[in-house]
C-alpha atoms as a printed R data frame, in Angstrom:
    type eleno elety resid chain resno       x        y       z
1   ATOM     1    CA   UNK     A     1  30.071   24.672  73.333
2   ATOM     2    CA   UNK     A     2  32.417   22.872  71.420
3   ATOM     3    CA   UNK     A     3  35.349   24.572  69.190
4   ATOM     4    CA   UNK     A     4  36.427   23.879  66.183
5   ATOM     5    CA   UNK     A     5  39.815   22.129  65.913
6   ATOM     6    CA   UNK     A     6  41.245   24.829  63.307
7   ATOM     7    CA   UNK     A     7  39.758   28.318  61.853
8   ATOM     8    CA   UNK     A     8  40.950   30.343  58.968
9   ATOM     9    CA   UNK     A     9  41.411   34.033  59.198
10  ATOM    10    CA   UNK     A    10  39.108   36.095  57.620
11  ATOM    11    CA   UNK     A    11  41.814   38.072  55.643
12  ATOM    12    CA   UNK     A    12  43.728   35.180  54.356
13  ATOM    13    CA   UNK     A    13  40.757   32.962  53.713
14  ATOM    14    CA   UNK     A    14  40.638   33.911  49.898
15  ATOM    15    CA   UNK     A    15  44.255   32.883  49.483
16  ATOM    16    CA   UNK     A    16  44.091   29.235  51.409
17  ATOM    17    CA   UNK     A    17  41.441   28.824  49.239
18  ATOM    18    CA   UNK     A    18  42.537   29.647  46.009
19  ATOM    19    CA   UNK     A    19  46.249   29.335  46.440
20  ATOM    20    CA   UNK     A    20  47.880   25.513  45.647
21  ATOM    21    CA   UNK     A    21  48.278   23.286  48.290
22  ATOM    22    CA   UNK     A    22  47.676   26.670  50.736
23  ATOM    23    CA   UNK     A    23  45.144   24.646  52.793
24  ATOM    24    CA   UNK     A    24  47.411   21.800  53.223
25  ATOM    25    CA   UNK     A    25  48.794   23.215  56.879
26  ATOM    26    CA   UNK     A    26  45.189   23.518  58.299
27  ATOM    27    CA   UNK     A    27  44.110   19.998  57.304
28  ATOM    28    CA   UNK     A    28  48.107   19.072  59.067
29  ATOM    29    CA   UNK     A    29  46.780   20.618  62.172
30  ATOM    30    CA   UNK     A    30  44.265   18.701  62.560
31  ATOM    31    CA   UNK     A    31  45.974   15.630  61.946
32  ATOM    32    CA   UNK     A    32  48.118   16.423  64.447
33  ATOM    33    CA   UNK     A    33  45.360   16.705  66.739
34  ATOM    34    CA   UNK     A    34  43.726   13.252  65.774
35  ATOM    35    CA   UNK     A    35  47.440   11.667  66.367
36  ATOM    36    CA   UNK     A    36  47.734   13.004  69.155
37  ATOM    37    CA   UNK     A    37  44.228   11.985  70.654
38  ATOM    38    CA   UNK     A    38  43.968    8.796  72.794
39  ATOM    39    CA   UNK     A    39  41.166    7.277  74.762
40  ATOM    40    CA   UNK     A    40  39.820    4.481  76.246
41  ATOM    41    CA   UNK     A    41  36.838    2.710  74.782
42  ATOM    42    CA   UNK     A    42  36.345   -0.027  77.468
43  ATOM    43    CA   UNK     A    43  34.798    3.227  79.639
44  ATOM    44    CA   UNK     A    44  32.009    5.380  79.295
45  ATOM    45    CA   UNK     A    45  34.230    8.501  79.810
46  ATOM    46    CA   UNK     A    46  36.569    7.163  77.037
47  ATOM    47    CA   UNK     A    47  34.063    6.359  74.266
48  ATOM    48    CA   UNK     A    48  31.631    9.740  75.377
49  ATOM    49    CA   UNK     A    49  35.446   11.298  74.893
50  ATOM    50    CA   UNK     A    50  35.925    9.612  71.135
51  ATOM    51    CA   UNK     A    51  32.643   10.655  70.133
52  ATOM    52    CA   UNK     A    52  33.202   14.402  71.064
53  ATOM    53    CA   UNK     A    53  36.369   14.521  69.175
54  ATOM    54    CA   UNK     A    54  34.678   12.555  66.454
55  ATOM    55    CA   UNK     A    55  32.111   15.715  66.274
56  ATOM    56    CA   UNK     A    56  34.510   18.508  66.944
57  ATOM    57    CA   UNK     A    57  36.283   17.085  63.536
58  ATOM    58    CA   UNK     A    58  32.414   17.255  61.889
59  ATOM    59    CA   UNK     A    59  32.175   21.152  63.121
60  ATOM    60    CA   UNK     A    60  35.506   21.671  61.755
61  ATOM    61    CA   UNK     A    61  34.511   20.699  58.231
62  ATOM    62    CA   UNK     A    62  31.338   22.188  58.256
63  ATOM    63    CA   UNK     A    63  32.740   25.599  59.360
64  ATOM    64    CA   UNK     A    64  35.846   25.601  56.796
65  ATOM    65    CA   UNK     A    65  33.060   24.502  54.019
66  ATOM    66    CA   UNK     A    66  31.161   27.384  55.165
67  ATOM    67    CA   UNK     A    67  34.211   29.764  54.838
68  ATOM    68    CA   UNK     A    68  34.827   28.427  50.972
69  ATOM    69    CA   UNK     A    69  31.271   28.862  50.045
70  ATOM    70    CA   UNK     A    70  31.416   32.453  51.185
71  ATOM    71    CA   UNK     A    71  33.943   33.055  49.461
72  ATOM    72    CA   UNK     A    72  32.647   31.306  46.312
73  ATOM    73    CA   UNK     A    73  29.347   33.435  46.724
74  ATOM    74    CA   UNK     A    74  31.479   36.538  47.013
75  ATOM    75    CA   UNK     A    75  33.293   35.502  43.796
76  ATOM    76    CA   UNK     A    76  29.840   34.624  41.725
77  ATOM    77    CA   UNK     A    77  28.329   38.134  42.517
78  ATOM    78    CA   UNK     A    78  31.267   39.697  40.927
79  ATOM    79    CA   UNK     A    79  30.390   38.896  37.169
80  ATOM    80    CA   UNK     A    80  27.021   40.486  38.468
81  ATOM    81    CA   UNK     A    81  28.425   43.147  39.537
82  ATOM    82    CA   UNK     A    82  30.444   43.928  36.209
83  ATOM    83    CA   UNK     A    83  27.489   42.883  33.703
84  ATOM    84    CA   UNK     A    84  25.588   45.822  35.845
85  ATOM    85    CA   UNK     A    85  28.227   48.747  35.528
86  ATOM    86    CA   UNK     A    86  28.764   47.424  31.302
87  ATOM    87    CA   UNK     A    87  24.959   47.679  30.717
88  ATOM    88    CA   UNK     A    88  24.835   50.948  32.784
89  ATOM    89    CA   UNK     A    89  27.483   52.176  30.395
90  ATOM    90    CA   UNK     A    90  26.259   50.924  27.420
91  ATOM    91    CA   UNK     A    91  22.731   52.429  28.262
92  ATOM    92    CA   UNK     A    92  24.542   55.964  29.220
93  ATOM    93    CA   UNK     A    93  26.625   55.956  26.202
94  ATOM    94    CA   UNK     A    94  23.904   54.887  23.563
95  ATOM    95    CA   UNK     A    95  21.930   57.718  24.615
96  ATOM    96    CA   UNK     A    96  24.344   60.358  24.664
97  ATOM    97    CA   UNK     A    97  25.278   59.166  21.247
98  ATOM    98    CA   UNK     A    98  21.340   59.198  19.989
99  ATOM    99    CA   UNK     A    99  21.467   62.679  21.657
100 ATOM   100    CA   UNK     A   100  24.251   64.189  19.979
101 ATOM   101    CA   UNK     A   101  23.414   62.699  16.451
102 ATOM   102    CA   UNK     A   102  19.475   63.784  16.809
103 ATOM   103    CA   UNK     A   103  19.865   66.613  14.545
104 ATOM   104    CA   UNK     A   104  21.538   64.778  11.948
105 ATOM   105    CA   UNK     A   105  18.818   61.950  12.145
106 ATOM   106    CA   UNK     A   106  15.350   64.512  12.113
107 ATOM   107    CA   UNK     A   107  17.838   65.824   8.603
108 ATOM   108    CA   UNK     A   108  17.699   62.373   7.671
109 ATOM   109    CA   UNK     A   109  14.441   61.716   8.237
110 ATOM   110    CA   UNK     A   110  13.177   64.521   6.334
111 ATOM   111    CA   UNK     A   111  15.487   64.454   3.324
112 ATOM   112    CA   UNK     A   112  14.478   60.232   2.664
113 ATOM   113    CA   UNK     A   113  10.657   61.824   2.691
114 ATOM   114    CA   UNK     A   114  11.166   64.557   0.562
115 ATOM   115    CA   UNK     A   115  13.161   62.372  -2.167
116 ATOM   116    CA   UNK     A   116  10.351   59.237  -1.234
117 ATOM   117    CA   UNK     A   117   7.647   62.256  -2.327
118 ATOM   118    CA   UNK     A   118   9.771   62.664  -5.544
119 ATOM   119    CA   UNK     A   119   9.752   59.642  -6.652
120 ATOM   120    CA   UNK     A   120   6.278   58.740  -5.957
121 ATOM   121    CA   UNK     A   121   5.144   62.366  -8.233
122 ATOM   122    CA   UNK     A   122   6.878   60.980 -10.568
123 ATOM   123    CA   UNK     A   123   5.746   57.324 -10.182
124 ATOM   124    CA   UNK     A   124   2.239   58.877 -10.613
125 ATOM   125    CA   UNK     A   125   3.294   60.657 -13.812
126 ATOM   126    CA   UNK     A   126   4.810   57.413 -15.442
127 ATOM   127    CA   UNK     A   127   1.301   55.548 -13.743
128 ATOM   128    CA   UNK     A   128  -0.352   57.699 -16.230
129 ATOM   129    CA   UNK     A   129   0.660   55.365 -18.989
130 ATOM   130    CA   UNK     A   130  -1.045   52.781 -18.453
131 ATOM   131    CA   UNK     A   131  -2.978   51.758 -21.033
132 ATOM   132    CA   UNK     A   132  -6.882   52.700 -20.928
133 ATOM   133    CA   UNK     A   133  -9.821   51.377 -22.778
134 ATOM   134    CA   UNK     A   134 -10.696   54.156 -25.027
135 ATOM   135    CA   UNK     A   135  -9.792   57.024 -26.580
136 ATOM   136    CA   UNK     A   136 -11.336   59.906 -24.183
137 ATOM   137    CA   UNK     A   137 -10.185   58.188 -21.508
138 ATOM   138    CA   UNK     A   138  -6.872   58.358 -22.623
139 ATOM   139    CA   UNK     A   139  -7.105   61.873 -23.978
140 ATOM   140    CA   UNK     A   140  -7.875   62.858 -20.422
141 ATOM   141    CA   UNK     A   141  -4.774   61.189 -19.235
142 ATOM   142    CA   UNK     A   142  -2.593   63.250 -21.843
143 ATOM   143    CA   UNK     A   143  -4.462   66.472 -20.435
144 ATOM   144    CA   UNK     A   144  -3.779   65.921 -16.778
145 ATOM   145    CA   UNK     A   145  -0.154   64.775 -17.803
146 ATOM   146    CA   UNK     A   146   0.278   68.097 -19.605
147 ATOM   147    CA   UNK     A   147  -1.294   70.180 -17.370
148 ATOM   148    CA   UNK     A   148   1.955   68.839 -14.619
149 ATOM   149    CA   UNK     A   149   4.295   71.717 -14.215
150 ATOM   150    CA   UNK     A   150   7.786   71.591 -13.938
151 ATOM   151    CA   UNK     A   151   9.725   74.451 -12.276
152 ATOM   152    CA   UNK     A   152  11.806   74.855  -9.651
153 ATOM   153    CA   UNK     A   153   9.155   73.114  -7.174
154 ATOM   154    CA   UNK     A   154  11.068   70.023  -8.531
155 ATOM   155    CA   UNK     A   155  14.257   70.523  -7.301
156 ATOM   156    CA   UNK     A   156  17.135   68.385  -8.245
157 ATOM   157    CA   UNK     A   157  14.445   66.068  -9.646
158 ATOM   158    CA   UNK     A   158  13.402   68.816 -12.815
159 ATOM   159    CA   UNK     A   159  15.258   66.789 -15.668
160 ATOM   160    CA   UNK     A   160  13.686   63.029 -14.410
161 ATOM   161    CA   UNK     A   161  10.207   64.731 -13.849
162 ATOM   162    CA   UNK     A   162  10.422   66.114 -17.633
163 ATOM   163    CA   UNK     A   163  11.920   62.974 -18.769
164 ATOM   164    CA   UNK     A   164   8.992   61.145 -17.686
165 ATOM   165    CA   UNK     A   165   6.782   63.455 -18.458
166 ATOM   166    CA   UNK     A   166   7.412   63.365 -22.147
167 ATOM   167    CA   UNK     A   167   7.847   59.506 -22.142
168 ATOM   168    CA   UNK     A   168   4.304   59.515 -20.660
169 ATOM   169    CA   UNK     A   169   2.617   61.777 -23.421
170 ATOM   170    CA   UNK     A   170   4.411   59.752 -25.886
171 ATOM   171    CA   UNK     A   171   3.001   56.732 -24.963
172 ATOM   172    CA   UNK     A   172  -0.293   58.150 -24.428
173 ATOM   173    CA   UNK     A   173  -0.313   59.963 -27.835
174 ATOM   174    CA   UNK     A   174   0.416   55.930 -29.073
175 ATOM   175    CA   UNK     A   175  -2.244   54.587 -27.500
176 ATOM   176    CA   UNK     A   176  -4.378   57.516 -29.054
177 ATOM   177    CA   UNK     A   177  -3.626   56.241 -32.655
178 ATOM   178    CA   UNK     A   178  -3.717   52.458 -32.081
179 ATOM   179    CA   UNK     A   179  -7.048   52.329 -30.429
180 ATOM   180    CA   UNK     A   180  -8.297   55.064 -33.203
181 ATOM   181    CA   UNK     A   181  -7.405   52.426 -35.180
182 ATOM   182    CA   UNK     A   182  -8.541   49.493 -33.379
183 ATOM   183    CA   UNK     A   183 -12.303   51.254 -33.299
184 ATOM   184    CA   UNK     A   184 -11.970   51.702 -37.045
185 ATOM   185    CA   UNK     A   185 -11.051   48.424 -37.583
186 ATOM   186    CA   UNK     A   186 -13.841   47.555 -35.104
187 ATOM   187    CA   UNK     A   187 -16.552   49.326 -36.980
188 ATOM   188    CA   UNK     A   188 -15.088   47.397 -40.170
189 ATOM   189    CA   UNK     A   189 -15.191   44.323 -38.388
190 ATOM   190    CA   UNK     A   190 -18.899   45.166 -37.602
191 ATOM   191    CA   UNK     A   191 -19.906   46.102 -40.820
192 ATOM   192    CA   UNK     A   192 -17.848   43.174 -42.629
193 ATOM   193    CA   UNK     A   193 -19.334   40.704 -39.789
194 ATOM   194    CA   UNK     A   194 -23.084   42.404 -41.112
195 ATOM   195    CA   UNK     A   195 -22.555   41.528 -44.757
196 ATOM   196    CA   UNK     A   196 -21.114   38.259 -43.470
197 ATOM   197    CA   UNK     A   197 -24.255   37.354 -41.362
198 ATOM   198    CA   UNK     A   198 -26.865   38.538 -43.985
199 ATOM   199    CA   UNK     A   199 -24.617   36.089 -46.994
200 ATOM   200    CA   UNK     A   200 -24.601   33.752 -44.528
201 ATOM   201    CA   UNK     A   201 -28.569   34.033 -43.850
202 ATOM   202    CA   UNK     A   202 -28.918   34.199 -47.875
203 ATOM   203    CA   UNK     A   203 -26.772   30.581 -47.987
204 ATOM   204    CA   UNK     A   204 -28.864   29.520 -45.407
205 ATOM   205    CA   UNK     A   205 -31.873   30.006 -47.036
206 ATOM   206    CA   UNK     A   206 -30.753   28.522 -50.077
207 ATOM   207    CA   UNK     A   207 -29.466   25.475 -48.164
208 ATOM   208    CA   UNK     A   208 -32.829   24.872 -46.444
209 ATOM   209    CA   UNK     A   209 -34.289   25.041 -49.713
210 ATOM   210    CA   UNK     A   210 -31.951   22.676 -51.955
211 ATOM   211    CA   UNK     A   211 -32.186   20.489 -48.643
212 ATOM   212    CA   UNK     A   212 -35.497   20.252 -48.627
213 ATOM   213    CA   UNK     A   213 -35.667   19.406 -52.320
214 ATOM   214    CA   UNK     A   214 -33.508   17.112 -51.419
215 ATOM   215    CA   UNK     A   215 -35.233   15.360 -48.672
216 ATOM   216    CA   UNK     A   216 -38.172   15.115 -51.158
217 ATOM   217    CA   UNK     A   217 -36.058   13.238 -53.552
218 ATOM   218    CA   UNK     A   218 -34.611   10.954 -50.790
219 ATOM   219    CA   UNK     A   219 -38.259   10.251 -49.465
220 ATOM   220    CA   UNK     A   220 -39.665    9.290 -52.737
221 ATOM   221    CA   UNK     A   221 -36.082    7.342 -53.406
222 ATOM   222    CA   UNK     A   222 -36.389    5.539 -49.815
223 ATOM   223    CA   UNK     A   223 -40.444    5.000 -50.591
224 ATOM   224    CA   UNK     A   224 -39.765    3.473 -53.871
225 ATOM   225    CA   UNK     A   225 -36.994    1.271 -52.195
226 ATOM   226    CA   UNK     A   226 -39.468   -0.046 -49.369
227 ATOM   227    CA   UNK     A   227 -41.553   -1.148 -51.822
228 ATOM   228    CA   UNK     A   228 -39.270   -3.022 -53.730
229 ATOM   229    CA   UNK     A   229 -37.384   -4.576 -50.758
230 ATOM   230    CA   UNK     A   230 -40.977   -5.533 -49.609
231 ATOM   231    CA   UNK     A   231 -41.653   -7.158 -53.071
232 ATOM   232    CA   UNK     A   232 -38.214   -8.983 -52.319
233 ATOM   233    CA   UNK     A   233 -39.080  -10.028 -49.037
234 ATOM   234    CA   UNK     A   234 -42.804  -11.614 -49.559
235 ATOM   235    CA   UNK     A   235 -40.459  -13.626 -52.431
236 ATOM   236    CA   UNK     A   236 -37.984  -14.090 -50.261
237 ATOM   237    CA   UNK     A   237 -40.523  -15.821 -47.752
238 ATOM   238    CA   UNK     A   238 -42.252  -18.161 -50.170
239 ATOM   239    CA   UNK     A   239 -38.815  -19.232 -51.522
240 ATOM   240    CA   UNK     A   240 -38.633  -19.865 -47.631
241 ATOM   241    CA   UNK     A   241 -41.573  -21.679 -47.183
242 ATOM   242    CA   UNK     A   242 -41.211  -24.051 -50.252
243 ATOM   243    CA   UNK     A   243 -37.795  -24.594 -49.182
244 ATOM   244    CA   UNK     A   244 -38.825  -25.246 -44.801
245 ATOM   245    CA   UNK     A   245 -42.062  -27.795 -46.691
246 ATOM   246    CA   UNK     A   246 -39.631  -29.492 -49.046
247 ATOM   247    CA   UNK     A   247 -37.159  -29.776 -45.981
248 ATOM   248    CA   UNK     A   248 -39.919  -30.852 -43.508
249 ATOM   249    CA   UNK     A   249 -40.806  -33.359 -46.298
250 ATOM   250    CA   UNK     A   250 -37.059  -34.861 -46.917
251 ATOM   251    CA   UNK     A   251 -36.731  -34.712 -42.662
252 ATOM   252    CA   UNK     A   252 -39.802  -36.573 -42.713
253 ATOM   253    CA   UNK     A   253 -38.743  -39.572 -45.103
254 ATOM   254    CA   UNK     A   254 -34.855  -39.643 -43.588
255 ATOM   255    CA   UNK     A   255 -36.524  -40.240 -39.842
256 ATOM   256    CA   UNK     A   256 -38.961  -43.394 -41.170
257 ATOM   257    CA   UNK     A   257 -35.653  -44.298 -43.084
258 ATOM   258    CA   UNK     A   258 -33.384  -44.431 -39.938
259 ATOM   259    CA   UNK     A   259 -36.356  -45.559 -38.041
260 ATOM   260    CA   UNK     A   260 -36.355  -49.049 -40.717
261 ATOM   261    CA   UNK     A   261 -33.085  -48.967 -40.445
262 ATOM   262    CA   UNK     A   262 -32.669  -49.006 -36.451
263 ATOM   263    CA   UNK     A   263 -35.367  -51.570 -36.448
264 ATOM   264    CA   UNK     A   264 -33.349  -53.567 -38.978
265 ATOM   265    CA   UNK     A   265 -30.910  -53.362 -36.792
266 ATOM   266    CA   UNK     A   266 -32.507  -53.607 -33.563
267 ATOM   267    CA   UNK     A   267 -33.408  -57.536 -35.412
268 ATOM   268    CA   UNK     A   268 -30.099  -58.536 -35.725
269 ATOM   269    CA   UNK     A   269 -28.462  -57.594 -32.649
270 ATOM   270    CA   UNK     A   270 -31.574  -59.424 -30.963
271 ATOM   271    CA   UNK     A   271 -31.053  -62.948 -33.320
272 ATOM   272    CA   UNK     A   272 -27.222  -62.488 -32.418
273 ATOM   273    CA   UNK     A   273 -28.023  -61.962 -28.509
274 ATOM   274    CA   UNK     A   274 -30.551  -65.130 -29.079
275 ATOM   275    CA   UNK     A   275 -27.790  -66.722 -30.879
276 ATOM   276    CA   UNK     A   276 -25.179  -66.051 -27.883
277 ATOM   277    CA   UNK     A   277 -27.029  -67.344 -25.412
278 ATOM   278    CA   UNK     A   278 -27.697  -70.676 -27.137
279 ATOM   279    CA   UNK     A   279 -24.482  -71.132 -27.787
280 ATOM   280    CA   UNK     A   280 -23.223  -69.907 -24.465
281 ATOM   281    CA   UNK     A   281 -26.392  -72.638 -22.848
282 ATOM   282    CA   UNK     A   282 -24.884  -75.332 -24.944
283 ATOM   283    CA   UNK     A   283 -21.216  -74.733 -23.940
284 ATOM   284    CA   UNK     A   284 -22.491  -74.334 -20.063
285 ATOM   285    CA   UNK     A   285 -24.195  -78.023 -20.634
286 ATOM   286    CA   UNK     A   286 -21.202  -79.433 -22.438
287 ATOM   287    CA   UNK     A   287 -18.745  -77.739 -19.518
288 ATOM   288    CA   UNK     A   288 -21.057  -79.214 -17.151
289 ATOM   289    CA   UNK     A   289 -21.526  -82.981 -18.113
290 ATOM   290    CA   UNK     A   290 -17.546  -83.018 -18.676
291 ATOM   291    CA   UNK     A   291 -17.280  -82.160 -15.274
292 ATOM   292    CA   UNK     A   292 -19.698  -84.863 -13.723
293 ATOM   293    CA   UNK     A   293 -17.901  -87.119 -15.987
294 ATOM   294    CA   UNK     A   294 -14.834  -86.232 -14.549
295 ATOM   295    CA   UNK     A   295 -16.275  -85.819 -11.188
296 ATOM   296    CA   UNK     A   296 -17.717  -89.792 -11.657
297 ATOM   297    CA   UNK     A   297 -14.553  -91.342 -13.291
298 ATOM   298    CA   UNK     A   298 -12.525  -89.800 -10.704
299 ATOM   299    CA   UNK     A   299 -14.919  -91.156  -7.557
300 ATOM   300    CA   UNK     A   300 -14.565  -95.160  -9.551
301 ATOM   301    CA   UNK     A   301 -10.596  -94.290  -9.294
302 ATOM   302    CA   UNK     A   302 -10.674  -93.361  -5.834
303 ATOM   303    CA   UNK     A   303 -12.893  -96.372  -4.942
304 ATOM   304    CA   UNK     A   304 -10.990  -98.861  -6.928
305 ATOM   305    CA   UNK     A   305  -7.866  -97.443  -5.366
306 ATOM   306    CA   UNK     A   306  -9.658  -97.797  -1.830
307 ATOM   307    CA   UNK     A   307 -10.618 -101.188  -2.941
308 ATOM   308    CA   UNK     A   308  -6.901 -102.398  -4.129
309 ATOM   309    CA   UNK     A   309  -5.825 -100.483  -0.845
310 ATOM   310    CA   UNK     A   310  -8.682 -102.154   1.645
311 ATOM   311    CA   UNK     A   311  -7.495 -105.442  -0.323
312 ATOM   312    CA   UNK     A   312  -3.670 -105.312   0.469
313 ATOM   313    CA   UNK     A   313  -4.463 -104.197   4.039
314 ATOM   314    CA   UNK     A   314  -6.933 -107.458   4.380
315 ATOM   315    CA   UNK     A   315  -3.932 -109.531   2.739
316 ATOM   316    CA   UNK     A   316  -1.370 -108.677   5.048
317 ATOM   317    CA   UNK     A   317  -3.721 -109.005   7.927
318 ATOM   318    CA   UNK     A   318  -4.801 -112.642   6.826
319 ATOM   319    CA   UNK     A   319  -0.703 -113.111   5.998
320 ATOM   320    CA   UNK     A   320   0.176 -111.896   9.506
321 ATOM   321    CA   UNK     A   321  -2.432 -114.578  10.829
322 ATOM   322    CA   UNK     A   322  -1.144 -117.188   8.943
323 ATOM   323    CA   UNK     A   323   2.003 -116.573  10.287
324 ATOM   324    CA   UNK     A   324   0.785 -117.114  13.390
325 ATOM   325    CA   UNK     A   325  -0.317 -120.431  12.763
326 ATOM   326    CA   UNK     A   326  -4.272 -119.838  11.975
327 ATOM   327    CA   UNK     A   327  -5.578 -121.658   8.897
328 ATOM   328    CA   UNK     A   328  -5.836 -119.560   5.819
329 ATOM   329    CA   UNK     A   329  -9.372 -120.148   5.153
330 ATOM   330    CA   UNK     A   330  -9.940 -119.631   8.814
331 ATOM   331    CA   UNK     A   331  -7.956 -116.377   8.407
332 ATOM   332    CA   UNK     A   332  -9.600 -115.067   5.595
333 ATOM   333    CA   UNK     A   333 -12.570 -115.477   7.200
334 ATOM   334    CA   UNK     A   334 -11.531 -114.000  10.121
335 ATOM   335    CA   UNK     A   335 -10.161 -110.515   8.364
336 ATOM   336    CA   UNK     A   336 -13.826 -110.688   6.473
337 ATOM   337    CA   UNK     A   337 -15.745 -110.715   9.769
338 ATOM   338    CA   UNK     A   338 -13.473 -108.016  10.791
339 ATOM   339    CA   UNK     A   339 -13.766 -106.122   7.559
340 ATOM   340    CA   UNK     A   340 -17.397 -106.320   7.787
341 ATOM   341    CA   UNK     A   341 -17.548 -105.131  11.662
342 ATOM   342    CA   UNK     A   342 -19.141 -108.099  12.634
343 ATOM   343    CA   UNK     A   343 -16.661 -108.814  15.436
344 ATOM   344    CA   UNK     A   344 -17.190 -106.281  18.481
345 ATOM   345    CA   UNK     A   345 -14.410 -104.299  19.921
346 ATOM   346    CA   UNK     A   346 -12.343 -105.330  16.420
347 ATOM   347    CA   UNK     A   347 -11.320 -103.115  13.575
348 ATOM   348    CA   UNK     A   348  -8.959 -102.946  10.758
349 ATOM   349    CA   UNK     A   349  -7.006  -99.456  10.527
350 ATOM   350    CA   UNK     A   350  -7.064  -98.642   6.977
């Protein structure tokens, strides 16, 4: 089995660990070892050599790592092991202190009970006053209020327990005279609220009858009114109808006048129309036999042009045969032939 190249002693492994630079000569021995270390690589021995070193160094870090974590596991438990032995003494010591103090707490306890059922006796007593909704009601309040003794029962409590006793009866015995006086002024309310109701019914009466005199008066008033607005009306409606007939009638005459009028009018736009077109005919005529006189006296220009132009052509022709030594007449008659077409293949470019 292979060895590690270094170990640590148990008994100083705490202090190469935790101590500065302490774990600097274990990591020097094994460099000393790898220096040290030669082989040949070109051989199988020398390279199955290299990689057994090469492992021995692995196992030598994995057993120092194991070491430290020990170590470190050792050191984690102690917090563990001191939160244990705190809470065991906290636990012991609360106890013994709730033992010792018991007495003094079961005092405690008793005394804050006996004042609480102090101070609720006399939260009852003052609970007394509250106000009730009649008078025996209330009277019975002030009875069981004074029938509450106060002796020696209530301790150092005696003065407040008669303090609110007598507040209580006062302000029942108050409440005694104001709702006295509240049903007294109720029953005066009543009765005053009677002789209210039967003035009121009295009024009524009297009301309903003036009203319905009243309504008589108004009907008679609003039949007498009818009448005379339908008396206005059926006037009204014949002063209508005259009126619409003697409208109808002036309608009547103002249509046949615009009618006599439109007709009058409808003749004179048609004699004007008639009256345009002649004129417009006679113009189109007059427009029309200028232009065939123009037209004509412009065709006689061009042919007498043509003529003088046909002439001077025939001239030069009859010169230019002369020239050559042809007889005139015999020219002339020559460029006539010509002229005339009467000589094949010939022609005179005009």
């Amino acid at each position: 089995m292979e060895q590690a190249l270094v170990t640590i002693p148990a008994q100083t492994a705490l202090q190469a660990f935790t101590t500065d630079r302490a774990i600097d000569p274990f990591l020097a021995k094994v460099r000393e070892q790898i220096d040290g270390f030669t082989a040949d690589v070109s051989t199988p021995k020398g390279r199955k050599e290299i990689a057994s070193f090469a492992f021995r160094i692995a196992q030598t870090k994995a057993r120092l790592e194991d070491v430290g974590k020990a170590l470190a596991d050792e050191q984690k438990a102690i917090p563990k092991k001191i939160d244990a032995s705190r809470k065991l003494v906290r636990d012991t010591l609360d106890g013994w202190r709730d033992e010792v103090r018991a007495p003094l707490t079961r005092w405690e306890e008793a005394e804050a009970a006996r004042v609480a059922g102090h101070r609720a006796s006399i939260a009852s007593v003052a609970q007394a006053a509250t106000p009730h909704a009649t008078v025996a009601l209330t009277r019975e309040a002030i009875a069981e209020v004074e029938a509450f003794v106060i002796g020696p029962a209530c301790q150092e409590f005696e003065a407040e327990y008669a303090r609110t006793k007598d507040e209580t009866l006062r302000s029942l015995r108050a409440q005694v005279v104001d709702l006295e006086r509240r049903e007294a002024e109720q029953v005066e309310l009543v009765r005053l609220r009677a002789e209210a109701d039967a003035q009121a019914a009295s009024e009524r009466d009297e009301r309903i009858r003036a009203e319905a005199a009243e309504a008589e008066r108004t009907k008679a008033a609003r039949a007498a009114e009818e009448e005379r607005l339908r008396v206005e009306r059926e006037a009204e409606a014949e002063r209508a109808r005259v009126e619409a007939a003697a409208k109808a009638e002036r309608d009547a005459a103002e249509r046949r006048e615009r009618a006599l009028q439109q007709e009058a009018e409808d003749a004179r736009r048609r004699a004007a129309e008639a009256e345009r077109q002649a004129a417009e005919t006679e113009r189109r005529l007059r427009d029309e036999a200028e232009a065939k006189a123009r037209q004509e006296a412009a065709a006689a220009a061009a042919r007498e042009a043509n003529k003088r132009r046909c002439a001077r052509i025939n001239n030069e022709a009859v010169a230019a045969l002369v020239a050559g030594g042809v007889d005139p007449e015999n020219a002339r008659a020559a460029i006539v032939l010509i002229a005339r077409r009467a000589v094949p293949l010939v022609t005179i470019q005009y």
